[in-house]
Backbone as CSV, one residue per row, in Angstrom:
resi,resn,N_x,N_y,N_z,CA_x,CA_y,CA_z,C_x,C_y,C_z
1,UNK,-4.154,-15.211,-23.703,-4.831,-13.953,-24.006,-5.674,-13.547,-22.813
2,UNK,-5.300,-12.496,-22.013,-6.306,-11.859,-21.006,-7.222,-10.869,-21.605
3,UNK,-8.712,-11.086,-21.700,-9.771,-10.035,-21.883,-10.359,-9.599,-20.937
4,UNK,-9.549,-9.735,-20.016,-10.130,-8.459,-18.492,-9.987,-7.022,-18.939
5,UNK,-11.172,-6.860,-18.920,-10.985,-4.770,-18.641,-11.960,-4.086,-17.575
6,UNK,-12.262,-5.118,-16.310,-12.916,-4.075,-15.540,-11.555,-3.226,-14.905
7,UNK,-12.038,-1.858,-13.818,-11.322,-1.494,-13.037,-11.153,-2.374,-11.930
8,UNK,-9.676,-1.807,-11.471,-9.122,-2.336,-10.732,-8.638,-1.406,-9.314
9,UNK,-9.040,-1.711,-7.838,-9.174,-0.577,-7.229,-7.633,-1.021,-6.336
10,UNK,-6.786,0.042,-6.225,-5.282,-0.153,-5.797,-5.307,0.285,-4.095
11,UNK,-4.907,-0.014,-3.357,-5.255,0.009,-1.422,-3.558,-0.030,-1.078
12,UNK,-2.967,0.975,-0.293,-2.006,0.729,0.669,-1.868,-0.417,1.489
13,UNK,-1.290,-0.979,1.809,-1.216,-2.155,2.696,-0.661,-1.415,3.929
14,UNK,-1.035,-1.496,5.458,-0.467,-0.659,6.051,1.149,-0.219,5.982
15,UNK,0.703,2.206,5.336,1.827,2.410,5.126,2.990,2.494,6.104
16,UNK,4.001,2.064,5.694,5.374,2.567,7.009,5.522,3.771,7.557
17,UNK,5.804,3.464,8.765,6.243,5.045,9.383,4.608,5.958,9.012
18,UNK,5.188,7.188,9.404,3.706,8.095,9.155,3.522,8.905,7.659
19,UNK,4.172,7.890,6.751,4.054,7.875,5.080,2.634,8.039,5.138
20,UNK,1.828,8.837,4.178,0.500,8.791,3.535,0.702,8.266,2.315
21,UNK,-0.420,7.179,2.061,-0.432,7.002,0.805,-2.178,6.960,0.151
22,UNK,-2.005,7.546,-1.063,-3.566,7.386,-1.289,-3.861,6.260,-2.006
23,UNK,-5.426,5.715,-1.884,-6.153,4.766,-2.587,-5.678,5.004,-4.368
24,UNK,-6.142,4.485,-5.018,-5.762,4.593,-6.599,-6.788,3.769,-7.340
25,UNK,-6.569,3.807,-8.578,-7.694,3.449,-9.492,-7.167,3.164,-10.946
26,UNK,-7.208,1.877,-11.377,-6.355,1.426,-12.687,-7.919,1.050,-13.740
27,UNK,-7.740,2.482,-14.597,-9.277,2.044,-14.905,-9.667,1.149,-15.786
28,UNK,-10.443,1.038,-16.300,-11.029,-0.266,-17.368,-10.944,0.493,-18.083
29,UNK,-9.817,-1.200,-18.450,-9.386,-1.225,-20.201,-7.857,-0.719,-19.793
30,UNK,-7.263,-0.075,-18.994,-6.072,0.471,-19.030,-5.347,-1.166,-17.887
31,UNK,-4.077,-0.523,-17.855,-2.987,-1.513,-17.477,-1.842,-1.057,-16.691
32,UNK,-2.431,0.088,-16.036,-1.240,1.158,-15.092,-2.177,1.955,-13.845
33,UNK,-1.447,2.153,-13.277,-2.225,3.733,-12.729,-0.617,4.176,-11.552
34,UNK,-0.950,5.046,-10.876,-0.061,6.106,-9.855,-0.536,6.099,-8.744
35,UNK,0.504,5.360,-7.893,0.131,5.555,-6.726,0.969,7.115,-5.851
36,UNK,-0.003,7.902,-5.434,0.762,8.843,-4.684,0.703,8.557,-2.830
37,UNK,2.175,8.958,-3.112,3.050,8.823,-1.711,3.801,9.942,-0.971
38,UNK,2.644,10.220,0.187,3.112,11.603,0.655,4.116,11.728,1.907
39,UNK,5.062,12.532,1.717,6.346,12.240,2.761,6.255,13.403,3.606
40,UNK,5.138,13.256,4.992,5.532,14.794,6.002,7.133,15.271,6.327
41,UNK,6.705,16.123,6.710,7.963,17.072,6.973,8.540,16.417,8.058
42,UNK,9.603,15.748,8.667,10.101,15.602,10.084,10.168,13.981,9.602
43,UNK,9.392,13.271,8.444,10.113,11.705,8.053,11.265,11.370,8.654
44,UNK,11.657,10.079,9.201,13.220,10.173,9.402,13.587,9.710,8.412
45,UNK,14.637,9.722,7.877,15.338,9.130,6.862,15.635,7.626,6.800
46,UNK,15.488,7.413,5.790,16.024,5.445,5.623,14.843,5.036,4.508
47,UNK,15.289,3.762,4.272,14.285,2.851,3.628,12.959,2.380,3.561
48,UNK,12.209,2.943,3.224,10.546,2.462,3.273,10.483,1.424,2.327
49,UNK,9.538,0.424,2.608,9.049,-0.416,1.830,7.784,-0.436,1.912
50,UNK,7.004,-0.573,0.521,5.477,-0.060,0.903,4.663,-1.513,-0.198
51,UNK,3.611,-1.695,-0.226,3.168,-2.668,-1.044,1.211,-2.662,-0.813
52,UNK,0.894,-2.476,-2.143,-0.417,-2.178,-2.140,-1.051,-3.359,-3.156
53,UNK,-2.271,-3.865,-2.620,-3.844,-4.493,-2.843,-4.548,-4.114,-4.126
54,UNK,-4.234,-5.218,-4.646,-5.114,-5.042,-6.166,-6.627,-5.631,-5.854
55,UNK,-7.552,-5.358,-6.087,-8.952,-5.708,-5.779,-10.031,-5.624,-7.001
56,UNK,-10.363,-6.210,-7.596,-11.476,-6.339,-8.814,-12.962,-7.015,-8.862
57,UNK,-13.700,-7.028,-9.437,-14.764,-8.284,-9.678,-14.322,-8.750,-11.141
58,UNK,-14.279,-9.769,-10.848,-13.847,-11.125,-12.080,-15.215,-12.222,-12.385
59,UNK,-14.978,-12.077,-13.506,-16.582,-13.230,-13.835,-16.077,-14.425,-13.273
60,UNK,-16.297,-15.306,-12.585,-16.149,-16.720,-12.099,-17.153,-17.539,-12.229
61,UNK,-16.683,-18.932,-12.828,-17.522,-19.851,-12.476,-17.411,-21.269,-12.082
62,UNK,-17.571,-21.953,-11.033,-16.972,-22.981,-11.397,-16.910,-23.962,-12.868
63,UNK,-18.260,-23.889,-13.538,-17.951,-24.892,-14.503,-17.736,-23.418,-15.261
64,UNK,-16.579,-24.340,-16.554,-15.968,-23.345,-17.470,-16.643,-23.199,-18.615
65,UNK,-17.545,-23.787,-18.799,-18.992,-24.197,-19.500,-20.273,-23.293,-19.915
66,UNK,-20.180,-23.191,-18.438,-21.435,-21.994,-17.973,-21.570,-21.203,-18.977
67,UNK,-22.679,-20.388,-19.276,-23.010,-19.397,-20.137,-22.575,-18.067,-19.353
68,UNK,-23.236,-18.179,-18.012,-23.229,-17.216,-17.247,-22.518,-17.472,-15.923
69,UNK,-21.091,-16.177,-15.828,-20.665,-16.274,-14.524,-20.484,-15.480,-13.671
70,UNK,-20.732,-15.134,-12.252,-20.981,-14.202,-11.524,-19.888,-13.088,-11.023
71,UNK,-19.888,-12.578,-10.985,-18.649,-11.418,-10.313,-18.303,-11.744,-9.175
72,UNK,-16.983,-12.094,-8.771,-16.295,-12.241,-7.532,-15.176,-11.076,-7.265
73,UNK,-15.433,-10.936,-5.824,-13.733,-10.211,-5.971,-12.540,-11.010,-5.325
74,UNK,-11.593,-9.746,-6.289,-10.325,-11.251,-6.330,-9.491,-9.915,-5.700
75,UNK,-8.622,-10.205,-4.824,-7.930,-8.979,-4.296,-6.183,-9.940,-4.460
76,UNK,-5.571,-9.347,-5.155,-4.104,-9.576,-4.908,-3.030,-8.875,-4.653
77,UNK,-1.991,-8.699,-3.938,-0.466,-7.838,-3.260,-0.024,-8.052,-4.283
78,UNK,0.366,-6.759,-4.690,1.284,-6.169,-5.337,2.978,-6.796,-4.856
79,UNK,3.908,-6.596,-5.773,5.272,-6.920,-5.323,5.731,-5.508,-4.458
80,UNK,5.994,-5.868,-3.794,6.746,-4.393,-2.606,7.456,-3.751,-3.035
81,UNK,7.428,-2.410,-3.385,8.460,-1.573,-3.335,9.448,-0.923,-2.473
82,UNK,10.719,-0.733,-2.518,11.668,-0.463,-1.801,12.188,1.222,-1.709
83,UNK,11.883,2.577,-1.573,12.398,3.674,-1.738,13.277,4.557,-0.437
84,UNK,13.795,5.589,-0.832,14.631,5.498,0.127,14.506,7.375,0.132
85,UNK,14.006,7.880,1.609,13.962,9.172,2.010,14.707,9.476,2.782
86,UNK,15.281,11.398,1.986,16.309,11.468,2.736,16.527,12.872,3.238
87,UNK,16.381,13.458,4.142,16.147,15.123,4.465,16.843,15.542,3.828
88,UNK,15.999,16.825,4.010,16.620,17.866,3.406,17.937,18.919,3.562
89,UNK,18.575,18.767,2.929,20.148,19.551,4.183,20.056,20.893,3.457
């Protein structure tokens, strides 16, 4: 059973090529969010792979005991996504 519900703040990992991608925000209590991915005009075509940074504060403690445990942040990579841009004819 996970009872995490802080937010969770979502980070590009450096994007490919001159892809924009924005920061994101998976808020507390939810279990999703959207990352937007902006494709300039003149992209070359082919395969991007992009993969973004999950980052939170998590109560931690070492003893599991404790009454009270402090907020750490825990940052983890996302699995990479693979998409594929292709001009416009």
């Amino acid at each position: 059973m996970n009872d995490f519900t802080n937010k969770v703040t979502v980070q590009p990992l450096a994007p490919p090529g001159n892809l924009k991608v924005a920061e994101a925000e998976v808020a507390a209590g939810k279990d999703e969010a959207s990352v937007k991915v902006e494709v300039p005009p003149g992209t070359p075509s082919g395969e991007y792979t992009l993969t973004v940074l999950g980052q939170a504060q998590v109560p931690y403690g070492k003893d599991p005991k404790a009454a009270q445990k402090p907020n750490v942040l825990v940052a983890l990579p996302a699995r990479p996504v693979t998409f594929v841009v292709r001009s416009k004819q």
